[in-house]
C-alpha positions in Angstrom: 5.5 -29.5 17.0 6.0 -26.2 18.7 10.0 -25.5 18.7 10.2 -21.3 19.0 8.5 -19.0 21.1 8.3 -15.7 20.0 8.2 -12.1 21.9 7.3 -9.1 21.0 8.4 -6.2 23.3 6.8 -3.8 24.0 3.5 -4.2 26.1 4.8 -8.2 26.5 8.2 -8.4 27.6 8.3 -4.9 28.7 5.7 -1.8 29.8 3.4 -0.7 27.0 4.3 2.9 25.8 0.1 3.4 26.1 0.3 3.9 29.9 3.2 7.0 28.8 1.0 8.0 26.4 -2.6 8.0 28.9 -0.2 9.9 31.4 0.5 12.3 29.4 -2.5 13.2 27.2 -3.9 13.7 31.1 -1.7 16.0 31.8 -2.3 18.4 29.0 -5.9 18.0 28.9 -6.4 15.7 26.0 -8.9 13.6 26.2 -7.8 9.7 26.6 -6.9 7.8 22.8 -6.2 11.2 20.9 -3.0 10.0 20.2 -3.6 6.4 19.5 -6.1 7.3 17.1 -4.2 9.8 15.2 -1.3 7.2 14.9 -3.9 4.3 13.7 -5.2 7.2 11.1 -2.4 8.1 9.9 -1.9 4.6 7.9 1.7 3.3 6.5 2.8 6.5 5.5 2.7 8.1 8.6 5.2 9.5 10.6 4.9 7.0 13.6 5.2 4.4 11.3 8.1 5.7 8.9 10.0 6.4 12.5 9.4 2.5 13.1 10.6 1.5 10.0 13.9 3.3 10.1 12.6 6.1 7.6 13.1 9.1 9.9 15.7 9.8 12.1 14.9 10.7 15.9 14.8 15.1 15.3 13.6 14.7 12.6 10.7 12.1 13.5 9.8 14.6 16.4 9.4 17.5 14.4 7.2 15.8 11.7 5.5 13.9 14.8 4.7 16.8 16.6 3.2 19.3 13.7 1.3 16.6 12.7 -0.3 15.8 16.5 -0.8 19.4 16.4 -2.4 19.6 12.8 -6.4 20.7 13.4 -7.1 17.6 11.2 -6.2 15.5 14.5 -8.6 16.8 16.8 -11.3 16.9 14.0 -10.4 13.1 13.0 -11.3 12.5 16.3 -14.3 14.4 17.0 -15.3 12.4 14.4 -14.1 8.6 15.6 -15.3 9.0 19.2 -18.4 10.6 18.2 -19.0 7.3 16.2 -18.0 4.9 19.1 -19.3 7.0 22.3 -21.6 10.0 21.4 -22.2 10.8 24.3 -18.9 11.1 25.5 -18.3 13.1 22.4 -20.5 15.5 23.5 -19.4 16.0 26.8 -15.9 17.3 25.5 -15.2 21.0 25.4 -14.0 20.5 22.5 -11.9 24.1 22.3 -9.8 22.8 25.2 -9.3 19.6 23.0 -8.1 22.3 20.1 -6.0 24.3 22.4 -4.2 21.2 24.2 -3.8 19.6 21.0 -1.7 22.8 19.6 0.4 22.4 22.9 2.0 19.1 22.4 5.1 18.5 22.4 6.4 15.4 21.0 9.8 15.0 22.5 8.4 15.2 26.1 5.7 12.4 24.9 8.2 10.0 23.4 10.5 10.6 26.6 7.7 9.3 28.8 7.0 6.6 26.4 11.3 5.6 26.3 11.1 5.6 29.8 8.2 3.0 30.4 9.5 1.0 27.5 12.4 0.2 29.1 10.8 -1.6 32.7 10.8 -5.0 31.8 8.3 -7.4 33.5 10.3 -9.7 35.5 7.3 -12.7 35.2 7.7 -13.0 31.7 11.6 -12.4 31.7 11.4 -15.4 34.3 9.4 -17.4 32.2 11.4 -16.6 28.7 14.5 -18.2 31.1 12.5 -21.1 31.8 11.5 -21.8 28.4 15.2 -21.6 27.4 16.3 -23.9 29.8 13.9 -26.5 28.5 15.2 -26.3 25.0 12.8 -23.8 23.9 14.0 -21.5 21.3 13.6 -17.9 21.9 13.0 -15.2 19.3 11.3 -11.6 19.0 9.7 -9.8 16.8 9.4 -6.2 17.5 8.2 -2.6 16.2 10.9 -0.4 17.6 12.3 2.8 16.8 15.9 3.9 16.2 17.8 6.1 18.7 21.0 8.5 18.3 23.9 6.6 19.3 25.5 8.3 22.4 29.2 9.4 21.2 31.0 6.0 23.1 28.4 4.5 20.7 30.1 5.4 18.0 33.3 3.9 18.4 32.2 0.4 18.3 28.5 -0.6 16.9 28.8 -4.1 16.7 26.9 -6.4 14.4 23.0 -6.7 13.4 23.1 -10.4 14.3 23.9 -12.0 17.7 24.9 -8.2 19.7 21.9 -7.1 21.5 23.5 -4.1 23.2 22.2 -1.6 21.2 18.9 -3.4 21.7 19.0 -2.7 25.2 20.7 0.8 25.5 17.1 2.7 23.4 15.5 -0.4 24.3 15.0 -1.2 20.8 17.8 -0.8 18.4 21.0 1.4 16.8 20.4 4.3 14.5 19.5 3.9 11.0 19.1 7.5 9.9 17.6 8.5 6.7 16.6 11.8 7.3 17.8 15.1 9.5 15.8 17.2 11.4 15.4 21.1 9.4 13.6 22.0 11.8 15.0 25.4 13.7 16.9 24.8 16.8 16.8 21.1 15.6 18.6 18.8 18.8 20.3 21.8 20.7 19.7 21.9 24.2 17.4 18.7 24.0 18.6 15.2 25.4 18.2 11.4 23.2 15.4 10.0 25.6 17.0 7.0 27.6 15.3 4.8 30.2 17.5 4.7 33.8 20.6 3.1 33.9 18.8 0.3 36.5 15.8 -0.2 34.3 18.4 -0.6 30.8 20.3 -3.6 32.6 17.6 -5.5 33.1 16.8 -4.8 29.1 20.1 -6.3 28.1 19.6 -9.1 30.3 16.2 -9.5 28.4 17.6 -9.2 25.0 20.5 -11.9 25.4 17.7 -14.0 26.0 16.8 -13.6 22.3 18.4 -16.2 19.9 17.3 -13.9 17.0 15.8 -10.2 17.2 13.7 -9.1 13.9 13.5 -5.3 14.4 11.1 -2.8 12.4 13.8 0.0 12.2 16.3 -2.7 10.8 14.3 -4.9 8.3 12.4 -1.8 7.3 9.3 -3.6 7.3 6.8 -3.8 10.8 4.0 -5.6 12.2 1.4 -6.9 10.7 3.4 -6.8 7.2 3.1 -10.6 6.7 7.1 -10.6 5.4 8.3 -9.6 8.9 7.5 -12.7 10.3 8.9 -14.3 7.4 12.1 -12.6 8.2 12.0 -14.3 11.8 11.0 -17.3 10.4 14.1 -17.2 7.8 17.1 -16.1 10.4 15.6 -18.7 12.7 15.3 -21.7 10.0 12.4 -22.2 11.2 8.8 -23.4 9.7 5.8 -21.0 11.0 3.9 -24.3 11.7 6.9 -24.7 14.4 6.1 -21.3 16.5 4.1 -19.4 19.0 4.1 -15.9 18.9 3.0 -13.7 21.7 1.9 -9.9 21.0 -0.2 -7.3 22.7 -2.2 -6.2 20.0 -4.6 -7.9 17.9 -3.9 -7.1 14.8 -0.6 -8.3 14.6 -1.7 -12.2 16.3 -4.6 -12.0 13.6 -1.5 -11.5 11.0 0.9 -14.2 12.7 -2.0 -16.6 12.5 -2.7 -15.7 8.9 1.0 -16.8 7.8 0.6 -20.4 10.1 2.4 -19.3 13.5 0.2 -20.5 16.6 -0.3 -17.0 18.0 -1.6 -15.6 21.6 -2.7 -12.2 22.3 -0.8 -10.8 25.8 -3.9 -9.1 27.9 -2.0 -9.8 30.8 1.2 -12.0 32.1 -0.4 -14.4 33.7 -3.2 -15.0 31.0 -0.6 -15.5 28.2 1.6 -17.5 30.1 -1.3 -19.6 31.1 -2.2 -19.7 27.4 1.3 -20.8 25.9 1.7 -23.6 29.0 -1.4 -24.8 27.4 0.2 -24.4 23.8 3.1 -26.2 24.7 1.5 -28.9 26.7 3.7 -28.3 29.7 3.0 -28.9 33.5 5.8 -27.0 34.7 5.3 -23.4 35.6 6.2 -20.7 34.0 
């Protein structure tokens, strides 16, 4: 019998990063994906996915992140990948503007945007998580997040790992967990922590004290689809996997909650999961 629901964040409970990301590769003349491919590429070792694990802190993520966006491997990697799934596409592309956009990126504007949309949350499934909880649901999350600079007032009082959800809500993921500093010259001066508005990161924490426990990638150290993340969640919550549903955006990482025995639905839109996990749950009242 199903006992816990469980969220992901981003592109669930709150605006995918990808629309940040489509925005600005626009902008700059990139052709739509470039980044999304170059992050899938890049495997466990790269440096989106050592900043989600808590390997990197935020300088120096961005300065690894950027030089390798603008690395010429990127734009042949995916000269190569789209002329595989849509040739024709592929040949449409001036593929010298792809080159010269590519060498113009600049990472800390791109995560900004992305911050900023990850911190909207959609009020449907915020309503619905309430509903759930009222009913006797149990609420947990699972989430790949990144770790933020603590502003200074941070500093002063960080709170605990388990049961404080502040920090959570104020980089709309988690606090720092720095590993490594940025060497990079000019390193942070005269550049600002990206931070969604102070409207949008209310509605955050009122989002994450929903959330009985939170198993975050930049804590644990380990992220989605790593099979021993949803152990972790699985552990804090004393909970069998048998006893959850788990709702995520991407498939990959409901393939991988269904591989260790959690019920699993894949979030193409609000209504259609919600729709889904009524259906899950066997319940008649709306969500």
């Amino acid at each position: 019998m199903i006992s816990a629901v469980i969220f992901d964040l981003g592109g669930v409970c709150v605006q995918s990063p990808v629309h940040a990301i489509a925005k600005y590769e626009e902008e700059i003349g990139l052709p739509r994906t470039f980044t999304g491919v170059a992050i899938g590429f890049a495997g466990e070792h790269g440096p989106f996915q050592r900043f989600e694990r808590g390997e990197l802190e935020y300088w120096a993520f961005i300065d690894v992140f950027q030089a390798f966006l603008r690395d010429p491997a990127r734009v042949a990697q995916y000269r190569a990948w789209i002329t595989r799934q849509n040739p024709a596409r592929a040949a449409q592309l001036d593929w010298t503007a792809v080159s010269t956009a590519a060498g113009q990126i600049d990472a800390h504007v791109l995560f900004t945007a992305m911050v900023k949309t990850s911190a909207k949350v959609d009020m449907e499934m915020l309503r619905a998580i309430e509903v759930l909880k009222a009913a006797g649901y149990r609420i947990g999350c699972i989430t790949n997040d990144f770790a933020l600079p603590a502003d200074e007032e941070d500093d002063e009082d960080e709170g605990d790992d388990e049961g404080d959800h502040e920090d959570d809500a104020k980089d709309a993921v988690s606090t720092p967990n720095q590993k490594e500093e940025s060497t990079a010259d000019g390193g942070a001066r005269g550049r600002q922590v990206p931070r969604g508005s102070a409207e949008d990161l209310a509605q955050v924490r009122v989002l994450m004290a929903q959330f009985e426990v939170v198993v975050a990638s930049s804590r644990v150290g380990l992220r989605k689809p790593d099979r021993r993340i949803y152990a972790a969640l699985c552990d804090r919550m004393n909970v069998r996997p048998d006893e959850c549903v788990f709702l995520d955006d991407l498939a990959v990482n409901v393939r991988a909650a269904r591989k260790v025995g959690m019920r699993a639905i894949q979030v193409k839109s609000t209504r259609q999961a919600l729709d889904e996990l009524k259906t899950v749950l066997e319940i008649k009242s709306n969500l």
